[in-house]
PLY file of the C-alpha trace (Angstrom):
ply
format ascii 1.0
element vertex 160
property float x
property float y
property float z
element edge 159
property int vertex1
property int vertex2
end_header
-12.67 -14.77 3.06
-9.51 -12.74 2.58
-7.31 -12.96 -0.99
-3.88 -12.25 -0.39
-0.57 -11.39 -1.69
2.82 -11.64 0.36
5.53 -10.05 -0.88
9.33 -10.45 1.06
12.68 -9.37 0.16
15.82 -8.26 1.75
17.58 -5.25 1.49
21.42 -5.02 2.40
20.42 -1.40 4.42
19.35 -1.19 7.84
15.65 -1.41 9.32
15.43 2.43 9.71
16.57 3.71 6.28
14.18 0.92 5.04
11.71 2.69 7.16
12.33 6.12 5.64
11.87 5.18 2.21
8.56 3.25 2.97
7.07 6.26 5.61
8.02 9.28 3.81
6.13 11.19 1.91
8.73 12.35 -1.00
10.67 9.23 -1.02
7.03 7.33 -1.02
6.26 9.52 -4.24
9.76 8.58 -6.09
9.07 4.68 -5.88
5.55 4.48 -5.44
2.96 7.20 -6.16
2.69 11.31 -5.63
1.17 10.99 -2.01
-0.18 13.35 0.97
1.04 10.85 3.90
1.62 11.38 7.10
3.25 9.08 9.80
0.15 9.07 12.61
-2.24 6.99 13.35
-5.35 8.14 12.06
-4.23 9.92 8.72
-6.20 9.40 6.08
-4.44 10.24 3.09
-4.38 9.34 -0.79
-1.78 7.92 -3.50
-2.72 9.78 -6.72
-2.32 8.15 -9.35
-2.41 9.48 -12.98
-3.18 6.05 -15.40
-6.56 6.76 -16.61
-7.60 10.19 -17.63
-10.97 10.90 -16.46
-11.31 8.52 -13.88
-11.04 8.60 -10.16
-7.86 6.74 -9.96
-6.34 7.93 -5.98
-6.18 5.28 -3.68
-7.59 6.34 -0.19
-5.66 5.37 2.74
-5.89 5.54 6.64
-2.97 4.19 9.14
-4.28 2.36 11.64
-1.31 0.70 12.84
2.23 2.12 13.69
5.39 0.44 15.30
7.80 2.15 14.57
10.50 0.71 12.87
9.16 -2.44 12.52
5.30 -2.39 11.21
3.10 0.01 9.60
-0.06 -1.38 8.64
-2.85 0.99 6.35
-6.41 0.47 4.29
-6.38 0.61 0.81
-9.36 1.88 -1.07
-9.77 2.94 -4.56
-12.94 3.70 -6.71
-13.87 0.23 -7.53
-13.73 -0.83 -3.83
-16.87 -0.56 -1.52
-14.76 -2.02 1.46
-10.80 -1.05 1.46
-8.11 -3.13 1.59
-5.46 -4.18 4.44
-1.24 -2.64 3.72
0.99 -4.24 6.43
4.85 -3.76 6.28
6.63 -5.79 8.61
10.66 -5.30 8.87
12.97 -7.21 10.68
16.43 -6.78 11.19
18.93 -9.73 10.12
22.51 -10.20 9.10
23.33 -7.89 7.16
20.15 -5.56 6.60
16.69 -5.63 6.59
13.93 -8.36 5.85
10.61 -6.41 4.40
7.36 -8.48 4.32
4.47 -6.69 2.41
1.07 -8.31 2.89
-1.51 -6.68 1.03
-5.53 -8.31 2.00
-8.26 -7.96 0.57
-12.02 -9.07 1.45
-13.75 -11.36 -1.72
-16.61 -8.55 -1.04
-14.89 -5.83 -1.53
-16.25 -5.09 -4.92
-19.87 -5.43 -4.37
-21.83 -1.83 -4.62
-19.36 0.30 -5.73
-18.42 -0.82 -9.14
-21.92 0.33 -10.26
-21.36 3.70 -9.92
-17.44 3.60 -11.22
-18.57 1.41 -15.08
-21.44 3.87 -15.35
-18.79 6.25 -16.36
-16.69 4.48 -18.72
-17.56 3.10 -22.29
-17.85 -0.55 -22.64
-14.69 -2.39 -22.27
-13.27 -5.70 -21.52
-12.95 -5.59 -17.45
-14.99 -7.80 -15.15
-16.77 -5.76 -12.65
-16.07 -8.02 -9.93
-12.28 -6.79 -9.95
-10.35 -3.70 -9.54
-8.15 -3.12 -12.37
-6.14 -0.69 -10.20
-5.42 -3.57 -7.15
-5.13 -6.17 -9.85
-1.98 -4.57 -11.63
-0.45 -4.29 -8.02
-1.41 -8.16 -7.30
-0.19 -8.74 -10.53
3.51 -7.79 -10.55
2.86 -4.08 -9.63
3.99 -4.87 -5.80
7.18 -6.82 -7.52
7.85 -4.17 -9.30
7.88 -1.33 -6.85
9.74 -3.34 -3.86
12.58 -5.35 -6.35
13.31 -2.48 -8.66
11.97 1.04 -7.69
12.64 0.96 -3.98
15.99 -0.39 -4.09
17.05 2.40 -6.21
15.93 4.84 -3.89
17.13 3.11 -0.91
20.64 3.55 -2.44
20.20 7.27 -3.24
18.54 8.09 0.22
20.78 9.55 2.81
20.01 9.02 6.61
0 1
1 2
2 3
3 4
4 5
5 6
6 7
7 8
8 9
9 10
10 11
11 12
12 13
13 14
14 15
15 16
16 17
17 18
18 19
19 20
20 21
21 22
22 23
23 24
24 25
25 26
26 27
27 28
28 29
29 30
30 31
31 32
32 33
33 34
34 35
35 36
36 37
37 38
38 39
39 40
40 41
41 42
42 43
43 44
44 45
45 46
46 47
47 48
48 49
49 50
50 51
51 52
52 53
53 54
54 55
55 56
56 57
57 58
58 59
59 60
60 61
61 62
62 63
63 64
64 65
65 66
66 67
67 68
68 69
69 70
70 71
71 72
72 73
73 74
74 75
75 76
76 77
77 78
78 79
79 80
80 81
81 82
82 83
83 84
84 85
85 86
86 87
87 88
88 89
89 90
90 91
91 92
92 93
93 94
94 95
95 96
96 97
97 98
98 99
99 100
100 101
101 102
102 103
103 104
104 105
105 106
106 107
107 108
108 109
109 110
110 111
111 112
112 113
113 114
114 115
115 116
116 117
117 118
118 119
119 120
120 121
121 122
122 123
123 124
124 125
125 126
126 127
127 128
128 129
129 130
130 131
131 132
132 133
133 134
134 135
135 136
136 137
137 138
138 139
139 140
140 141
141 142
142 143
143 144
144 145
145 146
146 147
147 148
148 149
149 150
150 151
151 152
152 153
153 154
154 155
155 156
156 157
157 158
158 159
């Protein structure tokens, strides 16, 4: 069983500048997080991130999907995860510029076995180990965030 989150929204730019901003590395670090990605199929690289000081916070990626411009699906793995998650963008051309869908799936088992080792680090707090607080602020208006408000902006700055 599979939670999910679908994002879409339109952009008034066309599918390959929309493409830019979501497969390059600098422009990926501007809107989303510092990065080491690399547009092959294969690459395993991470998003660092820098919210919790002493924690392993970097999401670890690998593409495993690449259609360029249209799709670019990735995994999704960060510290609390024993099984990573599923990125797909999907763009589509229409009237006037591009449609992005952003599905982002993850596994109900996904947690299980490595959130031992992860709490046994931190002082008691009020998380539930069955979650990932890092995924959860991304199902929980993180994604809305980054693709209404941060990625326009660069999409307007971003020469092709």
């Amino acid at each position: 069983m599979f939670a999910k989150l679908n994002k879409e929204v339109f952009y008034p730019h066309p599918p390959e500048k929309v493409w830019q901003v979501i497969t390059n590395s600098r422009s990926l670090a501007v809107w989303l997080m510092e990065n080491d990605f690399e547009l092959r199929v294969g690459c395993k690289f991470c998003f660092y991130s820098k919210s919790l000081p002493g924690i392993d916070t970097n999401i670890r990626c690998e593409v495993i999907e690449i259609d360029e411009p249209k799709r670019l699906v990735y995994t999704w793995k960060d510290c609390m995860m024993s099984q990573p998650s599923i990125v797909t963008w999907t763009l589509k051309a229409v009237e006037g510029g591009t449609q992005l869908s952003l599905q982002h799936r993850i596994r109900e088992t996904a947690f299980t076995g490595a959130r031992n080792s992860v709490y046994s680090q931190m002082q008691p707090v009020n998380l539930k180990p069955s979650r990932s607080f890092i995924l959860e602020s991304y199902f929980n208006g993180g994604w809305e965030e980054k693709l209404c408000n941060q990625l326009p902006e660069i999409l307007i700055k971003t020469t092709m």
